[in-house]
N, C-alpha and C positions, 0 to 999 in steps of 0.2 A: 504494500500500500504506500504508494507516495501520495506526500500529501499537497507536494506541489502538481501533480499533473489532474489531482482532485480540486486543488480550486479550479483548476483553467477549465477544468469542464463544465462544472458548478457555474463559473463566469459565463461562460459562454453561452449556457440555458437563460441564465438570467437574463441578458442582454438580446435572448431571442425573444422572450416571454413580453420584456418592455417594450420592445421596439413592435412589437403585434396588437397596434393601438385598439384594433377592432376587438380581440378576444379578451385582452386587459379592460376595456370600456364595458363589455359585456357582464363579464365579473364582477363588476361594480352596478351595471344600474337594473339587469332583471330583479335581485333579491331585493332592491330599494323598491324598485315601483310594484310588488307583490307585496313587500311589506305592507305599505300605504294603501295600495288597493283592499288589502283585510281591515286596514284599520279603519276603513270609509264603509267599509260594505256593511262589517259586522259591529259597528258604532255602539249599538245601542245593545248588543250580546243578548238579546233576547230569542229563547228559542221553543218551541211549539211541545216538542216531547219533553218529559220529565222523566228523571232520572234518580230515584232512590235503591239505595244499599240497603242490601237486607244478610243481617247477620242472624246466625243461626239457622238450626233446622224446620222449616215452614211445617214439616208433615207432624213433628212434634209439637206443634202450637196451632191447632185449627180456629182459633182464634180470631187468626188476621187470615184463615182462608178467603175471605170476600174481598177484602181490600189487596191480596194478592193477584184479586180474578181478575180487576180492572184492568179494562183495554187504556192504552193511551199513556200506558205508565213502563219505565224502561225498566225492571228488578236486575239488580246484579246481586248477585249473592258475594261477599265477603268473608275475610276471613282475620283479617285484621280491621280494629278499630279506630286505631292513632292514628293510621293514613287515612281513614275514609272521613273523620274528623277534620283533617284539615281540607280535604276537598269541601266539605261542605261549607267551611269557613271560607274558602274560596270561592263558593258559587258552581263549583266542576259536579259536585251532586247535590240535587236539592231538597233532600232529607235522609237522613242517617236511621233506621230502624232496628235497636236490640230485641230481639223476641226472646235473648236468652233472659233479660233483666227489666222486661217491659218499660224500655229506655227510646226517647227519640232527638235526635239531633239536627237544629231547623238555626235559620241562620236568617235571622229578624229585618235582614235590607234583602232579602228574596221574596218575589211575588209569589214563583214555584214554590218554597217552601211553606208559605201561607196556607194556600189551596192546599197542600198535601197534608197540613197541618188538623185543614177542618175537615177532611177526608176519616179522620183518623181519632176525628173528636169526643165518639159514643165507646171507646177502648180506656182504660185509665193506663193512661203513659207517664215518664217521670221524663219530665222538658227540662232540655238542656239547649241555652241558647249561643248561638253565637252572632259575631257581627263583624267580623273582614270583610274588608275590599273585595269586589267581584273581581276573578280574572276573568278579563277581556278575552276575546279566542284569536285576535291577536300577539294576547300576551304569549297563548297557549303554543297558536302555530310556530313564531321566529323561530325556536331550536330548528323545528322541522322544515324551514326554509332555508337558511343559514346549510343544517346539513342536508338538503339538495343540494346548494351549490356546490358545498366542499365535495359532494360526491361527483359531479360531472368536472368539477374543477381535477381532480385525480384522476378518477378514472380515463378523460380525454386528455388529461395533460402529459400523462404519462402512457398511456398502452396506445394512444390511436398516436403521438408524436414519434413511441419510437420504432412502429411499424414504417410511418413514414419515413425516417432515418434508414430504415433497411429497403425499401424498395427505391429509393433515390440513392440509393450507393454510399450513402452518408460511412453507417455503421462499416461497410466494407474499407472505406479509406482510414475510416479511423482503428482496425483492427491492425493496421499495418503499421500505426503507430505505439511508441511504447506505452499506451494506456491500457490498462487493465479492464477487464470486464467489470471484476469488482468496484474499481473507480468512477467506472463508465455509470454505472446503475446506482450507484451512491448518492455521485454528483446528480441523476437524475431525481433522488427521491428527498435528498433534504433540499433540494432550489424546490421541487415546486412545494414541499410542504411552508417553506419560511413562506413562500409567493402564499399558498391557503390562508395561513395562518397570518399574515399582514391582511389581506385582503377583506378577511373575516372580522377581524376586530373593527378595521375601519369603516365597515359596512354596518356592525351590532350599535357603534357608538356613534357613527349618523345617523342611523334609525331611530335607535334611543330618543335623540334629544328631537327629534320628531315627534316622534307616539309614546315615548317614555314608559317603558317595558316595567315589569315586576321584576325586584330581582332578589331574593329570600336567600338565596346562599353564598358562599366564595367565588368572588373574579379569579381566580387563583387557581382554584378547582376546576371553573368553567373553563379556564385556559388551557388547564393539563385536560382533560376529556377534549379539546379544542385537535390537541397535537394527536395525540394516542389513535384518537376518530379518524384522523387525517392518512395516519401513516397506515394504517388499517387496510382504507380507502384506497392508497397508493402503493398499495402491495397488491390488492384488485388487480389493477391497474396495468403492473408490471406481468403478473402472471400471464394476462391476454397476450403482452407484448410481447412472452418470452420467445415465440417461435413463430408466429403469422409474419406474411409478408406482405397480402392483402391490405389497400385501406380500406376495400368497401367490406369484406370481409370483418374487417375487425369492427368498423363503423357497427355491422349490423347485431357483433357478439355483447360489443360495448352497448348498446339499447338495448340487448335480451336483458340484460344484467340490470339495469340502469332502472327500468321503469318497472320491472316489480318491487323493487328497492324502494320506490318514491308512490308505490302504490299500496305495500304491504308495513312499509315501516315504519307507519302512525306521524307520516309529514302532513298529511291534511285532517285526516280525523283520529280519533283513539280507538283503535282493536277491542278495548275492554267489552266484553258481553259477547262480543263476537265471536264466532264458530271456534271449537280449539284447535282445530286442523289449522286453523287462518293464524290461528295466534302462535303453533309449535313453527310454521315455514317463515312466519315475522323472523323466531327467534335465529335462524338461519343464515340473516342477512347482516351484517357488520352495521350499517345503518340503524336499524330497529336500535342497538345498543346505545350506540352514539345519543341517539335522536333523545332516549330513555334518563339516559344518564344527565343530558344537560337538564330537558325538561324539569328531570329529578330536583335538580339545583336552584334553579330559577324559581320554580313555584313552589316546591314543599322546601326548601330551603334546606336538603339533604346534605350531611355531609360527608369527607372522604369513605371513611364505613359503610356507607348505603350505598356509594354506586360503583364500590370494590367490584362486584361479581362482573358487573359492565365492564367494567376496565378489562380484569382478567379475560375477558373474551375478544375484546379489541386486540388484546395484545397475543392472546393466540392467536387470531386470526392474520395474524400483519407476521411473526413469526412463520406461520405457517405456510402463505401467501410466498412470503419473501424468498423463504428456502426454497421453495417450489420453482419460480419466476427464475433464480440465479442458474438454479442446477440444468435448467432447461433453456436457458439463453442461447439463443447462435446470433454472430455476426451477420451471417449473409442467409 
């Protein structure tokens, strides 16, 4: 490993990357004008279905069989209390139901929680109130905007550029050079991460001071899940790149991958209730983690501890990716 022929490569991506005013512009203003666009659309966060947690076993409390029957009402069954607690202080569910302790938790600046409250009124429950800030579904979406980006910012920055590098003769002239493979794919994955990872902050903290996001836990934390997601992403990325030579080829492997990612991995709406088929092939996707762990942060205000298990899986996943992507490189 030299570490002089590793910057020159590093330099060299970088100085491709700026000088590509169109794809550099692009990375900046989609995630801006989708931000803005949720935050106009969905202004007022008001929404049609209702959404209450139900803990415990229904078949052993027939009790609330009727108010279980109700059409028009979302039940999730739960299993922990202290997270569905702060969703409800959130406004993300809008009423909390113990059947085990005939306990209910309603969140007194919610209209949902009102109505579900007098739904529930002829039952003797022991009311617990709360009174947080709504989050907005702006607040909710940006993780899952932010990591689209960083996912097509990777996965195109890396596997569909360095496909191009090998059907242009790129990679072939530069094997003739004293640069290392290892160098070679180095200098490729920490330039476009630093590029993600500038690009990303600059884009959260224009946003911000725009629409002025929730943010309940560590800038710190958010940053490391920021990098970890990134390289993840960019081990993707490399693996496509490791042997195609195709760009439309790869163009079409890179969208196979790309839009279940952005379809499956809770970037627009939350999985929760949803099929568990739906929810085991989420867990599949290096994104879902990503997406999970920042959300984690921002709105329950989780800390390193809580979104350990995400991490660990990004970081397999980018290990595993990577080994894979190297062992399988060719030049030409």
């Amino acid at each position: 490993m030299s570490l002089r022929r590793f910057l020159a490569a590093f330099h060299a991506r970088n100085l491709e990357f700026l000088r590509d005013r169109t794809a550099l512009g692009w990375n900046f203003i989609m995630p801006v004008l989708i931000v803005i666009g949720f935050a106009f659309a969905f202004a007022t966060g008001e929404r049609d279905l209702f959404k209450v947690a139900v803990y415990g076993d229904a078949e052993a409390h027939p009790e609330y069989a009727d108010f279980l029957a109700m059409r028009h009402i979302q039940f999730i069954p739960v299993d922990r209390l202290e997270v569905q607690i702060t969703k409800v202080d959130r406004h993300q569910i809008d009423l909390l139901l113990d059947m085990e302790q005939d306990r209910l938790w309603v969140n007194t600046t919610s209209a949902n929680g009102y109505m579900l409250e007098q739904l529930l009124s002829n039952l003797t429950l022991h009311k617990q109130t709360l009174s947080g800030r709504e989050t907005r579904y702006v607040d909710w979406v940006i993780p899952g905007v932010l990591g689209m980006n960083i996912m097509f910012s990777a996965l195109f920055g890396v596997g569909y550029v360095i496909v191009r590098y090998r059907k242009n003769g790129v990679l072939k002239r530069l094997r003739a050079s004293p640069l290392s493979a290892f160098e070679f794919l180095s200098a490729q994955i920490v330039s476009r991460m630093l590029m993600i990872v500038a690009v990303t902050v600059i884009v959260y903290l224009g946003t911000h001071l725009l629409v002025g996001f929730q943010m309940f836990g560590s800038y710190w934390l958010l940053l490391l899940i920021l990098i970890i997601g990134s390289l993840s992403l960019i081990s993707v990325g490399l693996l496509i790149a490791a042997r195609m030579s195709s760009e439309e080829a790869a163009n079409g492997v890179l969208n196979l991958i790309s839009w279940p990612m952005m379809l499956l991995s809770g970037v627009w709406f939350s999985l929760e209730g949803s099929h568990p088929l739906v929810q085991d092939l989420a867990l599949l996707l290096p994104l879902t983690h990503m997406v999970d762990a920042a959300r984690s942060v921002m709105i329950e205000g989780s800390g390193l501890l809580d979104v350990t298990p995400q991490l660990l899986v990004l970081v397999l996943f980018s290990a595993v990716f990577i080994t894979l992507g190297a062992k399988t490189f060719k030049w030409e």
